[in-house]
N, C-alpha and C positions, 0 to 999 in steps of 0.2 A: 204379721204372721197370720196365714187362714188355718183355720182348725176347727173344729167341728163344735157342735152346739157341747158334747156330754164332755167333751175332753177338759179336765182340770189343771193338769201338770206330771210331774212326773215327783215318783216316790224312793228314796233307794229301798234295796229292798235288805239292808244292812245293817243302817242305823235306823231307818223310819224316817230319817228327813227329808223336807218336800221342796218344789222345787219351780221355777217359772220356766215352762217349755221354752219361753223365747230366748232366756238368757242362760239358762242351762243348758249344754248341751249332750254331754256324754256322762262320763263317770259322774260320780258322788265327789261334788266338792269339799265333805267336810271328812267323809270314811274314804273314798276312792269303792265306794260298793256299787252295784249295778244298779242302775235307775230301769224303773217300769212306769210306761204310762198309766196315767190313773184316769178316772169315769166320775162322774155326777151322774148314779145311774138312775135316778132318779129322773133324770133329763132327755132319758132315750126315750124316744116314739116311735118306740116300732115293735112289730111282733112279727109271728112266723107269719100269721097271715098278709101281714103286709110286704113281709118278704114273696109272697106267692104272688101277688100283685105285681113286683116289683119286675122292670126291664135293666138287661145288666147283664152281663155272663162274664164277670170276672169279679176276682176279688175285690174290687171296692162297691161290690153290691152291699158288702157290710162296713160301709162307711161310718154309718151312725155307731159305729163300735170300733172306728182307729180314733187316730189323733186328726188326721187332712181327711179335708171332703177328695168329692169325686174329682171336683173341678181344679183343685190343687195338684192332681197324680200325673206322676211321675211312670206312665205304664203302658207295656208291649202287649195286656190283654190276657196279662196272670193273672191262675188261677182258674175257677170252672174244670177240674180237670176228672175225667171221669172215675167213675165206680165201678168197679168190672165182678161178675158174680165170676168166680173160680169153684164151678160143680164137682170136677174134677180132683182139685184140689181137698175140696171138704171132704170128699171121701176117703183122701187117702190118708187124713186128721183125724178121721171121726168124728167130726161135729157138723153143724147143724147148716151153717154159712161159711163160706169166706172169702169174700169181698177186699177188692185190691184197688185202694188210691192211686192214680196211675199219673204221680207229676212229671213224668218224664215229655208229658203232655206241655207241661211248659215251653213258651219261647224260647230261652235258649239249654230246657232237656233237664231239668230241674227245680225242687223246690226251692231255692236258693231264691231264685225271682219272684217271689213272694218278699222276703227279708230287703231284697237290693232295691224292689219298686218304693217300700215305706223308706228304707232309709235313704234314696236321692232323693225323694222328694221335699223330709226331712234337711236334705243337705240344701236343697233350691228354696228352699223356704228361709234359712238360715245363710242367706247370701254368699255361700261356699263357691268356689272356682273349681279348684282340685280338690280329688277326695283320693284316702291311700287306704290301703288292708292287706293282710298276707291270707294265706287260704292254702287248703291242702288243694283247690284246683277249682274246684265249680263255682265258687262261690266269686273267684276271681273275672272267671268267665262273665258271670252275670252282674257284676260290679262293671264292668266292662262296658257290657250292651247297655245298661240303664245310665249309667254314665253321658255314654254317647247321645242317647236318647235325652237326656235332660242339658247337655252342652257342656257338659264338666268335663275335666282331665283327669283323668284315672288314674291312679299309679297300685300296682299288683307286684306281689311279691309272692312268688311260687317256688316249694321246694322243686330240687329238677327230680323226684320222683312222681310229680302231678305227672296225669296222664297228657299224650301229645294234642289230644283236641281241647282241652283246657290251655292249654300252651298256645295252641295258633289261632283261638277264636279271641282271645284276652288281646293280643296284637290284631287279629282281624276288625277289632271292633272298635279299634284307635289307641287303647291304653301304653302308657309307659311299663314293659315286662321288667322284671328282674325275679332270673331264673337265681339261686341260689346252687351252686354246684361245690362241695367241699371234694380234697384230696379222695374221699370212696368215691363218689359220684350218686354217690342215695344219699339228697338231704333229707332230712322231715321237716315237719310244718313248724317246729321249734326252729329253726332256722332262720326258715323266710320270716320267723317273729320276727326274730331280733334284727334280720336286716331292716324289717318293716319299723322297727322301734327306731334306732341308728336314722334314719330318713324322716323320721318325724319329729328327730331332736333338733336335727338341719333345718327343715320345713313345719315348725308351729302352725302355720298357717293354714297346711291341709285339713281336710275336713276328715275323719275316721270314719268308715265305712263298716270297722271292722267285726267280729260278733259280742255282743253284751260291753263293749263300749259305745256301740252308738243303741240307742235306747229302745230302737225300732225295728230293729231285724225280726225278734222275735214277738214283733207283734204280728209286723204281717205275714208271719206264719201261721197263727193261730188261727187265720181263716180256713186252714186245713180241715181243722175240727168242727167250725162251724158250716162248712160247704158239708163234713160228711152225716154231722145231727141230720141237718137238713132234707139230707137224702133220705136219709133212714126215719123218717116223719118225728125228728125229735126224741127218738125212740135211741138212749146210748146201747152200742155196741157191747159183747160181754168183755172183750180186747183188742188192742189195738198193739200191734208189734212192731216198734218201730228203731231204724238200722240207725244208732247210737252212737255219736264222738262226741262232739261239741254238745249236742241236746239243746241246738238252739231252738228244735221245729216241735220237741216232745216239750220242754218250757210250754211255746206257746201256745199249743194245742191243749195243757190240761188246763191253762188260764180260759180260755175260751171255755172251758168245759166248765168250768168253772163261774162264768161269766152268764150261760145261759140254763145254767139252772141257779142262780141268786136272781134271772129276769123271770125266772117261771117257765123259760122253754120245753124246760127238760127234768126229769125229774131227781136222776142219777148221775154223779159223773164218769167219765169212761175213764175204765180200767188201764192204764196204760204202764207197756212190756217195754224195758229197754233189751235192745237184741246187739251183741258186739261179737268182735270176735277173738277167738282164743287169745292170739297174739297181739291184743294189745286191747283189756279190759277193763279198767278202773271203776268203771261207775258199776258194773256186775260183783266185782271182789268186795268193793264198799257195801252194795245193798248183801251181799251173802253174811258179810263181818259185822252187819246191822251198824256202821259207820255212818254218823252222818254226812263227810265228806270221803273224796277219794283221796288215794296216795298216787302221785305222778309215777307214771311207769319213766324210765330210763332210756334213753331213745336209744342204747346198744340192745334193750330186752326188748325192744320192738320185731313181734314175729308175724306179721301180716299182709298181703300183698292187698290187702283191702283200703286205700289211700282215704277216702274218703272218711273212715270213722277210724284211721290211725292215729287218733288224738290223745297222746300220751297224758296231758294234765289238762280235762276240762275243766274252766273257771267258775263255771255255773253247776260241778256237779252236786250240790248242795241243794239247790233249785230241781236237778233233774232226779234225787234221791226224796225229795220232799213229794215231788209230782206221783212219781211209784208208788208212795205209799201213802199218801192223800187217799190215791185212786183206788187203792187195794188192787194194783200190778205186780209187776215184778222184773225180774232182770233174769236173762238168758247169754252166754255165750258157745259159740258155735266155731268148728274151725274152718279154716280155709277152706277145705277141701269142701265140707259141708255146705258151704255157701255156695260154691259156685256148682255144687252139684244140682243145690235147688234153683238155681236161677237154670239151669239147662231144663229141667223135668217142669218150670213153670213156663218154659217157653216152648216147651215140647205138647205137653198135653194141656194147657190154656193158650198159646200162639202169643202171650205176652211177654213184650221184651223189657226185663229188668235188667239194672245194673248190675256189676259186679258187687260191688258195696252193700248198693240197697239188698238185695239177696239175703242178706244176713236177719232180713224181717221174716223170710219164707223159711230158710233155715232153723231159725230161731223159733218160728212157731211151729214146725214138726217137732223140735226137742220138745216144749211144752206141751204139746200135744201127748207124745210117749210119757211123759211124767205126769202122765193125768193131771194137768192143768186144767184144762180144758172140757166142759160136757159135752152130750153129744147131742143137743140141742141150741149151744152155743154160735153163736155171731164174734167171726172175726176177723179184724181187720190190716191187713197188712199193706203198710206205706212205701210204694216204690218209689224213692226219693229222686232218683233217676232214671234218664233213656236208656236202655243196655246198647247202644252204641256210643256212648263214650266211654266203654271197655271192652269195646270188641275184638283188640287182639287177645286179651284177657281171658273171656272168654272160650275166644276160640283154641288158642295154647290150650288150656286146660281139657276142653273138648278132644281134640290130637291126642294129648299124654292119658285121658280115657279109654280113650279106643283106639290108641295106639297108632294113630295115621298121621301123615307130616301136615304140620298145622301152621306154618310161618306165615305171617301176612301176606296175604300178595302185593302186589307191587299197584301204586292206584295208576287206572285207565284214563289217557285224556277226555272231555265229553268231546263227544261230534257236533 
């Protein structure tokens, strides 16, 4: 197995028991708790300045801080993805900055391919053939393409209320689909779980892809945080608002944050806002109820057309409540309407395309803003987790029943 000079092993983060990367590979063998890679930090050489030196534009510029070198990756050239100032925006906040992470820059239109590069490579290292996971959609997609990319067999399990271009790029890109469709025809992501469970009881074999069971996702997420220090001359932001289900990407971003101020980079860690929405908020009722864990929402109370962070029972929300208030954040939800009104007016007077979902960052940080959260010399930062064209009918429906003009997709043009 190649792995990097600092890498140790992996820790749960449960019981505390530790573990050999090579022979471990998912869960906690002895709790069934989430495993985290762990660091001999002691062992890293490097500093920002050598990062300045450093040739790279993608995420495994911060090699010396995953588990696999550069030369072990598994990758389409995640990561690097720009900082956009939103002038506009800060004015309409009242505060000082606000600066928009723009993953939709990714490969394939998400941070997901951050999580899916570390975890095939993870799975190529660990002599896997087939890897399987369910997903509310993007995450399938990009299990998909890295899949292919690394020569594995995919299998994806999607409820059929994922969006259609998650649906046709997960088969475009070779995978085995299974849409989950019950008697309503809106499944949710609890769904395609349990199909996804049921097929892994058949096939041991497969290799788990899926989040906070394979150990990696939310690491190479956490280079989110480290690309945005980095920008910002190591200097943390006053918040960072970010569009909340799972909390695989806010995990590993306050780890990071974490990470580089224990090396000295930094000197504070960043503030990080979980942003969700009305209709289906667990990890906001928990930090409002000062809960350390959430209570599973009901997948009949599920009220949101926001698929991406309609994750009724996150497994990590204990991690993503720890992370809030490590960091002295907080938790915001916002509704529908709200979200997708801010993804229009950020794409209207900044020209940037968010997702339907991700929205709920921009959303999320005008509420905190009117509840004076926020000063007005403040730095903040809002994670667009995705392209806003993989909710473009989304969208645009919404835009129609705005201003009231017929908004139905058009029908697609053949190219010439």
């Amino acid at each position: 197995m190649e792995t990097t000079t600092a890498f140790d092993g992996l820790s749960c983060v449960d019981c505390g028991a530790t573990f050999d990367a090579e022979t471990t590979t998912h869960r906690c063998p002895d709790c069934d708790g989430i495993l985290d890679p762990t660091y001999d930090y002691d062992r890293i050489d490097l500093t920002p300045a050598d990062l300045d030196r450093q040739e790279g534009d993608s995420m495994w510029r911060y090699a010396e801080l995953l588990p696999f070198p550069r030369s072990a990756a598994v990758s389409l050239g995640e990561g690097a993805t720009p900082l956009v100032e939103c002038p506009s925006l800060a004015d309409a906040m009242g505060v000082g900055r606000v600066l928009l992470k723009d993953e939709g820059a990714n490969p394939t239109g998400t941070f997901k391919d951050r999580g899916q590069s570390l975890a095939m490579t993870a799975a190529r290292q660990h002599d896997a053939t087939d890897v399987a996971l369910n997903s509310a959609g993007n995450a399938g997609q990009a299990a998909a393409a890295y899949a292919a990319r690394a020569d594995l067999d995919a299998h994806v399990f999607l409820p059929s209320r994922a969006g259609f271009t998650q649906k046709a790029m997960t088969e475009v890109h070779g995978a085995a689909l299974t849409v989950t469709d019950p008697m309503d025809g809106n499944s949710q992501i609890g769904d395609a779980g349990a199909a996804y469970a049921a097929a892994m009881d058949e096939h041991p074999e497969w290799y788990s892809a899926k989040t906070f069971v394979t150990p990696y996702r939310h690491e190479g997420k956490k280079t989110m945080a480290l690309e945005l220090l980095e920008a910002l001359d190591w200097e943390a932001p006053d918040a960072v608002v970010y569009p909340t289900g799972g909390g695989v990407g806010l995990v590993g971003m306050h780890k990071a944050a974490r990470e580089a101020r224990d090396l000295g980079w930094t000197d504070e860690l960043v503030p990080m806002y979980a942003a969700q929405a009305t209709g289906c908020a667990p990890v906001v009722e928990a930090y409002e109820s000062g809960a350390d864990r959430h209570e599973p929402v009901r997948d009949d109370d599920i009220d949101t057309g926001c698929n991406g962070i309609a994750i009724p029972d996150p497994g990590a929300s204990h991690l993503i409540l720890e992370a809030i208030r490590e960091s002295e954040g907080g938790a915001v939800a916002t509704t529908d309407r709200e979200i997708l009104d801010a993804a229009i007016e950020v794409a209207r007077e900044e020209g940037l395309e968010v997702g339907a979902t991700c929205a709920a960052a921009a959303s999320g940080a005008f509420a905190l803003a009117d509840a004076g959260e926020f000063g007005p010399d403040d730095t903040v930062v809002l994670l667009n987790t995705g392209a806003g064209n993989k909710d473009v009918d989304t969208l645009r429906a919404h835009l129609g029943e705005r201003e009231g003009t017929d908004a139905e997709p058009d029908a697609p043009e053949a190219d010439d």
